[in-house]
N, C-alpha and C positions, 0 to 999 in steps of 0.2 A: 602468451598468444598461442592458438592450439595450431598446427600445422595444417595447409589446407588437405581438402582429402582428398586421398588418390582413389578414382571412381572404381570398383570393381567390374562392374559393365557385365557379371553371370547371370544366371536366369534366378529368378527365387528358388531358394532347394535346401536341402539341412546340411548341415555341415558337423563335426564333433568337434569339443575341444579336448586338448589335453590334460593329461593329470597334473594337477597342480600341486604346489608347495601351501608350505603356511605362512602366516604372517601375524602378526602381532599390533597391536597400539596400545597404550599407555592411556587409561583417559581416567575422569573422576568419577565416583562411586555414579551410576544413570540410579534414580528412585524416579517412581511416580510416571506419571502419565508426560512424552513428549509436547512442546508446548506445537499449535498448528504452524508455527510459523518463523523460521528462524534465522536473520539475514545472515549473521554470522562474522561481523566486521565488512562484508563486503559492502562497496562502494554504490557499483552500479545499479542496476533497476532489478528489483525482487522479480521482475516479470521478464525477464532475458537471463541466458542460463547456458553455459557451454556446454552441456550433458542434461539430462532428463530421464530421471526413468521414471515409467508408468509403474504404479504397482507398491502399496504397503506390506506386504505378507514378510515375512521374515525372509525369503531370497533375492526380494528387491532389497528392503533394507539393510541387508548385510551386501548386495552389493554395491549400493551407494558408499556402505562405508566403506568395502575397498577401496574405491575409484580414489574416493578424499582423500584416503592414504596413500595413494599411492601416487594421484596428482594434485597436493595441496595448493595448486596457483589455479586450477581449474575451478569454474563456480558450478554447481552441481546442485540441482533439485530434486525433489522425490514429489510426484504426485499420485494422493489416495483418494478414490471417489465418496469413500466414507469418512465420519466427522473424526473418528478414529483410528489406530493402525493395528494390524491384525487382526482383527474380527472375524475374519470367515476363514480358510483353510489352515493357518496358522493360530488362532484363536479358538479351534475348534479340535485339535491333534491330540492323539492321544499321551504325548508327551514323554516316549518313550525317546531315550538315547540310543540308539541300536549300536551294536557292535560290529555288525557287520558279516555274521555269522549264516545269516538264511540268503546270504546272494551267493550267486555263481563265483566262485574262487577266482580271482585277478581279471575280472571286469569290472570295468570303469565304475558303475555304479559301487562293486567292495569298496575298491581301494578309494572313493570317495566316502565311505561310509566309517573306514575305516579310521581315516584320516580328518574328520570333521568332529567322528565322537570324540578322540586327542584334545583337538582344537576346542569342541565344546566345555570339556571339561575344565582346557586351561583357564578360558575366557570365562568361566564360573566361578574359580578358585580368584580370578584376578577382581572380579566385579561384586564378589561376594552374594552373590545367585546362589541359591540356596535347593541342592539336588540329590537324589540319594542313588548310591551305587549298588540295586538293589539284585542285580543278577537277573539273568535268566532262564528259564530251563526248557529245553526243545525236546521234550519227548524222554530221552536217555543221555542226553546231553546238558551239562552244565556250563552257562556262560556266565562268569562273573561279572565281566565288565559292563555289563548291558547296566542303564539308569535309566531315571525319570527327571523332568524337569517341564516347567512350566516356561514351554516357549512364547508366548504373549511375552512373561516378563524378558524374555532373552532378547526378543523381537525391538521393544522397547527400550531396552539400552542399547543396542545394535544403533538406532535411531537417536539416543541424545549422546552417542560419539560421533557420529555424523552432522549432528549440529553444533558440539563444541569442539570440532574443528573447521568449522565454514560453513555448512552445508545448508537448505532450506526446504522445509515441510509445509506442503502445502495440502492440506487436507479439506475434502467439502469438494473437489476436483474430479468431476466424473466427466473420461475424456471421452468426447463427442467427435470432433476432426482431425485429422493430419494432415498439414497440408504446407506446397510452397507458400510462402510469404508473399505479397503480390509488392511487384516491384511499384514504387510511387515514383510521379516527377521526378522529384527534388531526389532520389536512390537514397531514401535515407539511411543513415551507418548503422540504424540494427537490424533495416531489414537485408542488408550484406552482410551483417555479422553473424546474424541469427537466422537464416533465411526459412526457418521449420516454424509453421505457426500449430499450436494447438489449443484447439478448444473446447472448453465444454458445455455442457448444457444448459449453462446458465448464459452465457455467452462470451466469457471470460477467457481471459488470453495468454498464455506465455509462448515466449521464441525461444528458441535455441538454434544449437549447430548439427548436435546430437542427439540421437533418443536409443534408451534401451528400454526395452518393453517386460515387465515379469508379471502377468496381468494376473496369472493363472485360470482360473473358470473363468475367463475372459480375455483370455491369451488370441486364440483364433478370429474374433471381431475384432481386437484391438491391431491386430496383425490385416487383417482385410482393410481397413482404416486409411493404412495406407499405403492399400495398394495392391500388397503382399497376396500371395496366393492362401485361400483360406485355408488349407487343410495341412496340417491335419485339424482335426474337428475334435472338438472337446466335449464329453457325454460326461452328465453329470451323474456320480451314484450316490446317494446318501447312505450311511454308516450310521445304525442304529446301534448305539449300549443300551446296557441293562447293568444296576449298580447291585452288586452285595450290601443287603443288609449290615451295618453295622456289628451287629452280635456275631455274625460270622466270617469278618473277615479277617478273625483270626488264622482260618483257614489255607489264607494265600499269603507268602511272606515274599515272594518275589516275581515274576514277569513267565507266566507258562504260556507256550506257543507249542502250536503244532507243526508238523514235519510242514513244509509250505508243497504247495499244486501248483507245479512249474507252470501250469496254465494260467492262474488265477495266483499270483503269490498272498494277495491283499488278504485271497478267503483262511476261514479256518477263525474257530475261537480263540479266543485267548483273553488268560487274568492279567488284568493290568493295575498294578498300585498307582495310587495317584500320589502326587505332593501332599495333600490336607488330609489323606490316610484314608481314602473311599477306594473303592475295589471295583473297575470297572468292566465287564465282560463283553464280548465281544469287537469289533462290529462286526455287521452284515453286509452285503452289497447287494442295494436295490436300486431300479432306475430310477432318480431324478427327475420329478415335473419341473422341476423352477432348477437355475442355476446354485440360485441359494436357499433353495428348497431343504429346510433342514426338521420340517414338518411333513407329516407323511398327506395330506392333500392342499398343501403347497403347490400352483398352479403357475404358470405362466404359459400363454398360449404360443409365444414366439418362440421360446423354447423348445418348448413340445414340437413345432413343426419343423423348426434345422434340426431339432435331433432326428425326426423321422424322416427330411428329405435332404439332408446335407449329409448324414455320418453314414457309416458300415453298420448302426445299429443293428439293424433289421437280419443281416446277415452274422451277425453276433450271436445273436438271438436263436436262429435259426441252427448254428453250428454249434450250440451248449443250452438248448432247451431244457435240458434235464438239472443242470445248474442254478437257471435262473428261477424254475419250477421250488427247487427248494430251497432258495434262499427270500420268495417270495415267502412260503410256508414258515419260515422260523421267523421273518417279521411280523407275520399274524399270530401264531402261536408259540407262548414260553413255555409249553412244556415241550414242543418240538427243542427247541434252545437245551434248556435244563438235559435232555439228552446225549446231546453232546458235550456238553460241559461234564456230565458224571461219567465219562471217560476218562477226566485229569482227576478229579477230585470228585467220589463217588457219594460222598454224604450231601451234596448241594442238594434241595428241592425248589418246587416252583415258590412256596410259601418263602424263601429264600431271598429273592431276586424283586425288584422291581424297576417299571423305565425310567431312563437317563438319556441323558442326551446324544444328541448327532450329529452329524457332520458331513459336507458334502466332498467328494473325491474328485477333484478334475481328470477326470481319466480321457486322453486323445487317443482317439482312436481312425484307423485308416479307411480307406471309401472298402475295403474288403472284408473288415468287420475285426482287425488285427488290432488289440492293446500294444500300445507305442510307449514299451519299458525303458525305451535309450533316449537319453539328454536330446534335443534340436534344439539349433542357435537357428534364425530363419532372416534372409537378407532379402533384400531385391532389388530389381534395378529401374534403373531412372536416375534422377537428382533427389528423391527423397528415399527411394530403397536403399541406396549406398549411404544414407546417414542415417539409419536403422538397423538394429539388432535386436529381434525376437527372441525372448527366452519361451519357446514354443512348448518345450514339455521339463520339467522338474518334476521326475517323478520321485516316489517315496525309495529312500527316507531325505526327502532334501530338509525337514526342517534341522535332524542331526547331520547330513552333508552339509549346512547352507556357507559355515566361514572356508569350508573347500570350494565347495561349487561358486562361490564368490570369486574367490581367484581365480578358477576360472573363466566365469563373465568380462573380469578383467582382464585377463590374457587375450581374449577374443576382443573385447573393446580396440586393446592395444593393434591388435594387429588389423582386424577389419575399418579402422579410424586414423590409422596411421597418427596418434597420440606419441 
């Protein structure tokens, strides 16, 4: 039985967590695709749930499977609005392990970064995740430890240790409401037990007690949903590669990056090996029509209109014109690209290169036009903000932070839930 909760009664507002520890589980080799749906020995109703968290991407799944771990009497579900899990900003990453090398020295972001690549490595070695420690090189700097690895697959056993120890997937969940539970006559015992109903689009139902939200490029509606104050505001960029040709990718044998633009750390080229042995350059940062805009006229009108009257866009724009001027240019033009790449490696030509895929960046950003680099947990008050926890911004590298940043989640569960 989970303790009832002690209401916090603050206004909505970000909070940080602390630096966490690691932790460990023991589970059987995960292969293959998670199954949608998994009761897990539990008794009760697949559709009532002591915890919920919204969100499949590898930082909800990894923190569902803290939680399991660390409360196995709790029933615990993960709801993903798609038929599969990690498909868009974890399914789309460039799969690099970072080191931890291009952050600011003893902020939270390193020492999470620092601390997750460890962790990721143990958790590959232990799962038989298959990842190469291929190094990387910053300019005049050599960093060994930097890898690659295919987070989908990490994502996905992240997800069937989470199932085989209790846990439940429910995928095809695209959540529409959050809301109290409406009291009936008869007070029935799960809507006391459960008093949080959600729903989605289809009209479909689960309760709980608790929800933790990792929506990502749907962090901010998911957060407005119920209740929460929308901002910060999530702008989406899309990250265009371009792949080496085959015949020359002998040329790149490990992970080159450039010195990073404390403004902009995301920009700047860089070779990236991949697992199946393809050489990926880039990305770019362009604005986003669609959330999941991973096509360059990829539209959505709603989109389009809270990015331009909800976010700091505009004044973004306005404060790094010369920025966005040329990052627009090297999306339309590869021999603009191929320029700056024959700075690391001078023999590349355009005949060299051609397009590969994208990916979209949930980048939040503030109503003054400021990228929001630091962790937000985001609460609020009421009877449903107090049994809410927003994970508002994971920014990069959470998908090698995520088994750190996970104990984190958990740390703040523990204390904002009184668990």
């Amino acid at each position: 039985m989970v303790p009832s909760l002690r209401y916090l009664g603050s206004a909505c507002g970000l909070a940080r967590g602390g630096f966490p520890g690691g932790f460990s589980g023991a589970c059987r080799p995960a292969l293959g695709r998670p199954r949608p749906l998994c009761q897990g020995g539990r008794q009760a109703s697949t559709s009532s749930f002591d915890v919920v968290i919204i969100g499949g991407g590898i930082v909800g799944l990894a923190s569902a499977r803290a939680l399991i771990l660390r409360y196995p009497a709790l029933s615990i579900g993960v709801l993903e609005k798609e038929k599969d899990l990690a498909v868009h900003q974890t399914g789309h990453n460039s799969g690099v392990i970072h080191s931890g090398i291009y952050y600011k020295p003893e902020s939270l972001k390193a020492k999470l970064c620092v601390q997750g690549a460890a962790l990721i490595y143990e958790y590959c070695n232990q799962k038989g995740i298959a990842y190469k420690q291929c190094g990387k090189g910053l300019m005049a700097i050599d960093c060994p430890y930097t890898g690659i690895v295919d987070y989908r697959q990490v994502a996905v056993s992240f997800a069937q240790d989470f199932q085989e120890a209790g846990g439940s997937v429910l995928t095809n969940f695209e959540v529409k409401d959050i809301e109290m539970a409406r009291e009936s006559p008869s007070r029935s015992e799960d809507g006391m037990k459960y008093p949080i109903v959600i729903r989605n689009t289809k009209g479909e139902e689960v309760q709980c007690q608790y929800v933790v939200t990792c929506a990502g490029l749907y962090s901010d509606r998911i957060s407005e949903l119920s209740g929460c104050n929308p901002d910060p505001q999530i702008v989406p960029f899309r990250g265009d590669y371009l792949v080496l040709k085959p015949e020359k990718s002998y040329l790149v044998k490990g992970n080159i990056y450039p010195v990073p633009d404390s403004r902009f750390p995301f920009l700047g080229v860089h070779f990236t090996p991949r697992m199946d042995g393809s050489i990926w350059l880039g990305p770019n940062a362009v604005l986003a029509f669609k959330r999941e805009g991973y096509k360059p006229f990829d539209f959505s009108a709603r989109d389009i209109t809270d990015i331009i009257t909800k976010s700091g866009l505009i004044k973004l724009v306005l404060q790094n014109f010369s920025y966005g001027v040329s990052e627009m240019y090297k999306a339309c033009f590869l021999s603009a690209t191929v320029k700056h790449l024959q700075k690391f490696i001078p023999e590349i030509t355009v005949n060299d290169i051609f397009r590969g895929p994208a990916g979209v960046r949930a980048q939040a950003l503030d109503q003054d036009g400021n990228l929001i680099e630091d962790f937000v947990f985001d609460g609020g008050v009421g009877i449903i903000g107090n049994r809410v926890l927003h994970v508002r911004n994971a920014p990069s590298p959470a998908a090698t932070s995520s088994l750190a940043i996970s104990r984190m989640i958990a740390d703040e569960v523990q204390q904002r839930f009184k668990l």
